[in-house]
C-alpha positions in Angstrom: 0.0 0.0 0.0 1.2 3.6 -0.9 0.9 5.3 2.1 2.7 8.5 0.3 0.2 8.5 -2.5 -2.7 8.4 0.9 -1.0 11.3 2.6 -0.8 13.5 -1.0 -4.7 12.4 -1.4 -5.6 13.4 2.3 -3.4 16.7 1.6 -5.5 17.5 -1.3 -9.1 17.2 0.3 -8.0 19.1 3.2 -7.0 21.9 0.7 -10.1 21.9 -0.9 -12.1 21.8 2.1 -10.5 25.0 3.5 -10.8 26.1 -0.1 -15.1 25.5 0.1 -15.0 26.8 3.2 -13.6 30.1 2.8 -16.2 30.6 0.0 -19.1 29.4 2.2 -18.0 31.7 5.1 -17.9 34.6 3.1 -21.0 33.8 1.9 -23.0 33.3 5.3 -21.2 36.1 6.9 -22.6 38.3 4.6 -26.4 37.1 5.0 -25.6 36.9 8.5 -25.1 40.9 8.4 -27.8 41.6 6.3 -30.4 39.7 9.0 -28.8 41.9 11.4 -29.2 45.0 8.9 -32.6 44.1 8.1 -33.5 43.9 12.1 -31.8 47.8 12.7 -33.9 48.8 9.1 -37.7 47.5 10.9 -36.0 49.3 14.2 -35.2 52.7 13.0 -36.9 55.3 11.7 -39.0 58.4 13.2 -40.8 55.8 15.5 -38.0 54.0 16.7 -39.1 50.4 17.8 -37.0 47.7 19.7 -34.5 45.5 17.8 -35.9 42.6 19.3 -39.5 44.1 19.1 -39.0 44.5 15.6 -38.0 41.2 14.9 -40.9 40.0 17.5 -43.9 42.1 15.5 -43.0 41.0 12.4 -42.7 36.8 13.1 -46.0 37.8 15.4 -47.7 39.1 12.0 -46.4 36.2 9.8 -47.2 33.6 12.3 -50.7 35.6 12.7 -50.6 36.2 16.6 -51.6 39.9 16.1 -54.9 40.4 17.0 -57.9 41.8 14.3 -58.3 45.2 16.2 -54.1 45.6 15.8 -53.6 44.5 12.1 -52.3 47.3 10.1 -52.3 49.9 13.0 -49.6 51.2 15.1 -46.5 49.1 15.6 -47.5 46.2 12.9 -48.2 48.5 10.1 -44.9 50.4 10.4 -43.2 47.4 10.7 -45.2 45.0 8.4 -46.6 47.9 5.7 -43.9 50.2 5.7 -40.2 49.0 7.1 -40.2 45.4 6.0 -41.2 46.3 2.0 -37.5 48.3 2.4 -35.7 45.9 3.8 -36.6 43.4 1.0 -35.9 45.7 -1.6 -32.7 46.9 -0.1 -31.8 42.7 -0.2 -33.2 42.4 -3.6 -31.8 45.4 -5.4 -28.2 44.9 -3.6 -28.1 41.1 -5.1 -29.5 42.0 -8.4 -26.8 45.1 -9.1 -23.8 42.4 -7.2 -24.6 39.8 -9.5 -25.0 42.1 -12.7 -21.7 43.8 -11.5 -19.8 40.8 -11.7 -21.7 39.9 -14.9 -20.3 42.7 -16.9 -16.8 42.7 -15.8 -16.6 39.2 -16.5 -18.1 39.3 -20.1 -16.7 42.8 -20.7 -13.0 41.9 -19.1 -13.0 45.5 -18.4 -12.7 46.0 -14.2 -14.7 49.0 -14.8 -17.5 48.0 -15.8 -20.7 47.6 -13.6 -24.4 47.5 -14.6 -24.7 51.1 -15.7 -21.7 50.8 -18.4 -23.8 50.1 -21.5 -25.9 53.8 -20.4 -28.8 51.8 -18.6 -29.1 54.5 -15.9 -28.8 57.7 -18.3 -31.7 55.9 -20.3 -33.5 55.5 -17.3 -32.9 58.8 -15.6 -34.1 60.2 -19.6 -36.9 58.4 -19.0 -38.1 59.3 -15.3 -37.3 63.1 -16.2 -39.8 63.1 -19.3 -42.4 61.8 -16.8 -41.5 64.3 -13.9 -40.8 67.6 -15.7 -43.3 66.8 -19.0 -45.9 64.3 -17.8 -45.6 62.2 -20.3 -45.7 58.4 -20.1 -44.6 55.7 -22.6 -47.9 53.9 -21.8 -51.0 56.6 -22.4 -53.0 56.6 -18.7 -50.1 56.1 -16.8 -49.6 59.4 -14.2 -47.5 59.8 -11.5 -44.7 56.8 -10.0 -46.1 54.9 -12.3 -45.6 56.7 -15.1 -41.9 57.2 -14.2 -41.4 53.6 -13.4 -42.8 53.0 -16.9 -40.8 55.6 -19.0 -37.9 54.4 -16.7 -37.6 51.0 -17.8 -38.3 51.7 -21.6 -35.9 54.2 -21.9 -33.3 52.4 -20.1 -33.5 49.2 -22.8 -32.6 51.8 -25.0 -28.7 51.8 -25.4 -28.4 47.7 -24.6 -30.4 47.6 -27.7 -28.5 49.5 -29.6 -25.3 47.9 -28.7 -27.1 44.5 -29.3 -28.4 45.2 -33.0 -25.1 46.7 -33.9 -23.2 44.0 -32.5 -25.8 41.5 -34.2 -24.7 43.1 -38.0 -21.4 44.0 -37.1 -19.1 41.2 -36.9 -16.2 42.3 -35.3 -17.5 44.1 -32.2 -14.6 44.3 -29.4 -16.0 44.5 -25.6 -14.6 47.7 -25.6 -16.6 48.4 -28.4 -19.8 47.9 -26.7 -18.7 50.0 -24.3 -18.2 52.9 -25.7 -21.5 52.9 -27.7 -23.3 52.7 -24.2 -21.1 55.4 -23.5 -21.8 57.4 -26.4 -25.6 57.3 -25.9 -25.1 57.4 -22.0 -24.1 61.1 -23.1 -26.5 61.8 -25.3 -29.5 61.0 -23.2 -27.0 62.9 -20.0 -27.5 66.1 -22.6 -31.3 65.6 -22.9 -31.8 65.3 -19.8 -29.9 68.3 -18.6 -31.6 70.5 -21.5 -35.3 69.5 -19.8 -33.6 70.3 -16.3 -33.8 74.1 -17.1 -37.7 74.2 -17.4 -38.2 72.3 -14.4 -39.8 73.7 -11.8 -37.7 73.1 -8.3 -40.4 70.6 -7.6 -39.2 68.9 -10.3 -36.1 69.1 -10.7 -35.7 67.7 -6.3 -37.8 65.1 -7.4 -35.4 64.1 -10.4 -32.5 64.7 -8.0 -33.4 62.2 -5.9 -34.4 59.8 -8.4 -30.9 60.1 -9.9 -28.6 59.2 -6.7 -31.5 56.3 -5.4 -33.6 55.5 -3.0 -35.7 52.7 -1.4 -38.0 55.0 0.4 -40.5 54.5 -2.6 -40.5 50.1 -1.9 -44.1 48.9 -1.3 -45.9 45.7 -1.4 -47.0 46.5 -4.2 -43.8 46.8 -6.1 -41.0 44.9 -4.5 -42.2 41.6 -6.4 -41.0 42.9 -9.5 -37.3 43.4 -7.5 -37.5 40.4 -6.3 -38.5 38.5 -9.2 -35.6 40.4 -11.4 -33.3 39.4 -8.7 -34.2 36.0 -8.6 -34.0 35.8 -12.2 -30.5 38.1 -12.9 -29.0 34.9 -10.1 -30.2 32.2 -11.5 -29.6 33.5 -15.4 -26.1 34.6 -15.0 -25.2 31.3 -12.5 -26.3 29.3 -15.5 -23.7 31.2 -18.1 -20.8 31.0 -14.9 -19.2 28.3 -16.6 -18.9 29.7 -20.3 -18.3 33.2 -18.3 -14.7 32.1 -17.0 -14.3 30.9 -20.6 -14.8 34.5 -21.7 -11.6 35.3 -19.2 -9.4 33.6 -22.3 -8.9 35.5 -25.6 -12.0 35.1 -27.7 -10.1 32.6 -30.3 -9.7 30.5 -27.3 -12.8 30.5 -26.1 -14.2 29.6 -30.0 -11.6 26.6 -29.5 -13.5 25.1 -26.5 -16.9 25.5 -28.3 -18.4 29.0 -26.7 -19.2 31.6 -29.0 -17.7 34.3 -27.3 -20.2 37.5 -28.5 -23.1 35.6 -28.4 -22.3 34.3 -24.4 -21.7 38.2 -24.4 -24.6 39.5 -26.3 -26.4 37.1 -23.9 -25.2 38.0 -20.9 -25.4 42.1 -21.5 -29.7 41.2 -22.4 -29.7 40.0 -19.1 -27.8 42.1 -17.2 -30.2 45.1 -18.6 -33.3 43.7 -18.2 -32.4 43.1 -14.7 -30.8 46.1 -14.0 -33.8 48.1 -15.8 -36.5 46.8 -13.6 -34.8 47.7 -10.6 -33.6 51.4 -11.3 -37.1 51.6 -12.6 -38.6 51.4 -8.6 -35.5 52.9 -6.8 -33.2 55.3 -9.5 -29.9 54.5 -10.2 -27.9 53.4 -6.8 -24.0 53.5 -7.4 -21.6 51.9 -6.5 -22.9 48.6 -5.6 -22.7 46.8 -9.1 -19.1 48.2 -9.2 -17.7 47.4 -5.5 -19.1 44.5 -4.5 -17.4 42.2 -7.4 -14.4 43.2 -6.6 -14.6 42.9 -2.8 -16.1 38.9 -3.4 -12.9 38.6 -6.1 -10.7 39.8 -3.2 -11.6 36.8 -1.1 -12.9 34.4 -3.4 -11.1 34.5 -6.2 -12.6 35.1 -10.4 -14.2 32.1 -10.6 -17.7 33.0 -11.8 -19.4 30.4 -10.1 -18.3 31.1 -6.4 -17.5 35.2 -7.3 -21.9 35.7 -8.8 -23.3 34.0 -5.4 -20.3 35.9 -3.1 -21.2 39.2 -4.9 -25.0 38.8 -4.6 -24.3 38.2 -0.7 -22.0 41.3 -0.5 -24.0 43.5 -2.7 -27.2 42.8 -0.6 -25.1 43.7 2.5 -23.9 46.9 1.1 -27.3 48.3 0.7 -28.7 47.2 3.5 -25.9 48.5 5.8 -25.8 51.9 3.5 -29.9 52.3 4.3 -29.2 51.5 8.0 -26.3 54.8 7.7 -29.1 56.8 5.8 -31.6 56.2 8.3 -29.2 56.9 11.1 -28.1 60.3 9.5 -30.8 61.7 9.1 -34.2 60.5 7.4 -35.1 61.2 4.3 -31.6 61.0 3.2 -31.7 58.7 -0.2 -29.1 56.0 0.7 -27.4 56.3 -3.1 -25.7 59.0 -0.9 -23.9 56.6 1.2 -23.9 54.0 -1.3 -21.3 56.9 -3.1 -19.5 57.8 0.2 -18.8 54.3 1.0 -18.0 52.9 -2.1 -15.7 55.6 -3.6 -12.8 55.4 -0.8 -13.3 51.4 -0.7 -13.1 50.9 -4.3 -9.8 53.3 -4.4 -8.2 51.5 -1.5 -9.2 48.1 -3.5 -7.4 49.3 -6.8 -4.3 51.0 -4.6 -4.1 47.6 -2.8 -5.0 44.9 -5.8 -4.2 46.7 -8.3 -1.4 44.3 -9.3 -3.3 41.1 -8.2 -5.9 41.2 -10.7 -5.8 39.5 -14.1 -8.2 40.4 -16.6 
């Protein structure tokens, strides 16, 4: 018996053990925060409730031990009707623009990149001012958030169709490439929007302010199904492609050699990216920073392999949000937590680069 051969084999599973379980760990210590996040978002606000109330009014509403005369009033409406719809978008939203993040920077190979490359949120900002400053909506009838939720998503499907039907009857369309057409129509609805910005009223134009740095403060019951559903379907979409997605790392002749077509894994992976990214800018305005930082934080510890680095940066993405709302809150309310998203994320992600920057690969 090869005892030698028994020790290398027992070396090897120990390695990849500790190699799973560093993943893992990241992974539940990130969900782990956000439980904790979401208890402090059902806590604070103008009414300040308990932690551990917060946590007890809403398992006593789901387990339905609030009594008839209490339902919707007082403590179980602020927690159930108004705090808990936030907290689930804040989750939602933070593993949809993660998992997009990581998406794009993988098919792109462009560290840069996050969901709002390709001109998704200039589209969408485009289309919330044309409902806020002009009243008009995409769908005839439509008036008000609706309206703007509406004109938000069209408009943002704009430039990732653009950049899909010219790569479609161009053949030789770099990733770079498809950047820079989102970028040149990510300034060209920027310019529109600016030109409407001098007729607004200051109504208006605060209302289009605050759309355009993001907010959950507008999360109901009645919308955060569509979040959630986009973020279901952005995790379990681009999980599916993680396998051709490291492919994509290689040089596209490479790739071609291990049977992936290269643009259209691309093509398919930017189609998803936007229609996920679209629905939920469409409810909360476009919230930086998360799509862009928390990729590179899950890359940090986990490494680029797409089909550890999509869950990781869902996990870390949702976290970020959820903590950023919690710091909102805490500041001062009313504060749209895109604000934080931007204060946080800008010194993290240039510590990351000053501290990586020779560690990634791309």
């Amino acid at each position: 018996m090869d005892h030698s051969s028994d020790g290398s084999l027992t070396h090897f599973k120990n390695t990849y053990y500790r190699y799973l379980s560093k993943k893992v760990t990241f992974v539940i210590v990130c969900i782990v925060v956000s439980v904790i996040a979401i208890g402090l978002e059902l806590s604070m606000g103008a009414y300040e409730i308990g932690f551990i109330d917060s946590y007890k009014a809403l398992i006593d509403h789901i387990l339905g031990n609030v009594p008839p005369e209490e339902l919707g009033k007082g403590t179980d409406q602020i927690v159930w009707d108004i705090r808990f719809p936030r907290a689930i978008a804040g989750f939602a939203v933070g593993a949809g623009l993660g998992v997009c993040g990581a998406a794009m920077q993988s098919s792109m190979k462009n560290p840069l990149a996050d969901p709002y490359t390709t001109g998704i949120s200039a589209g969408a900002s485009f289309g919330a001012a044309l409902a806020i400053i002009l009243g008009f909506s995409f769908l005839p009838g439509a008036f008000g958030d609706t309206a703007i939720v509406i004109n938000a998503f069209v408009f943002s499907l704009i430039p990732a169709a653009m950049i899909v039907i010219i790569s479609t009857f161009k053949k030789d369309v770099s990733p770079a490439t498809m950047i820079l057409i989102g970028i040149a129509v990510m300034y060209f609805f920027t310019a529109a929007t600016t030109f409407m910005k001098l007729t607004a009223s200051e109504e208006s134009l605060s209302e289009i302010y605050v759309w355009n740095i993001g907010t959950l403060g507008k999360s109901t019951w009645d919308n955060i199904w569509f979040q959630v559903s986009a973020a279901i379907v952005g995790v379990v979409a681009i999980m599916l492609l993680s396998k051709k997605l490291n492919i994509l790392a290689m040089c596209d002749k490479d790739a071609v050699s291990l049977g992936v077509n290269a643009k259209r894994i691309r093509l398919l992976s930017l189609i998803v990216v936007s229609l996920v990214t679209a629905t939920l800018v469409s409810f909360t305005g476009t919230i930086g920073f998360i799509g862009l930082v928390a990729p590179h934080v899950a890359r940090i510890f986990l490494g680029s392999d797409n089909k550890y680095l999509i869950p990781a940066s869902a996990a870390f993405g949702a976290m970020l949000l959820l903590c950023s709302d919690c710091a909102a809150k805490c500041i001062g309310t009313g504060l749209p937590v895109g604000v934080i998203t931007a204060v946080i994320g800008g010194p993290l992600f240039l510590y990351m680069l000053i501290k990586q920057a020779k560690k990634y690969s791309w």
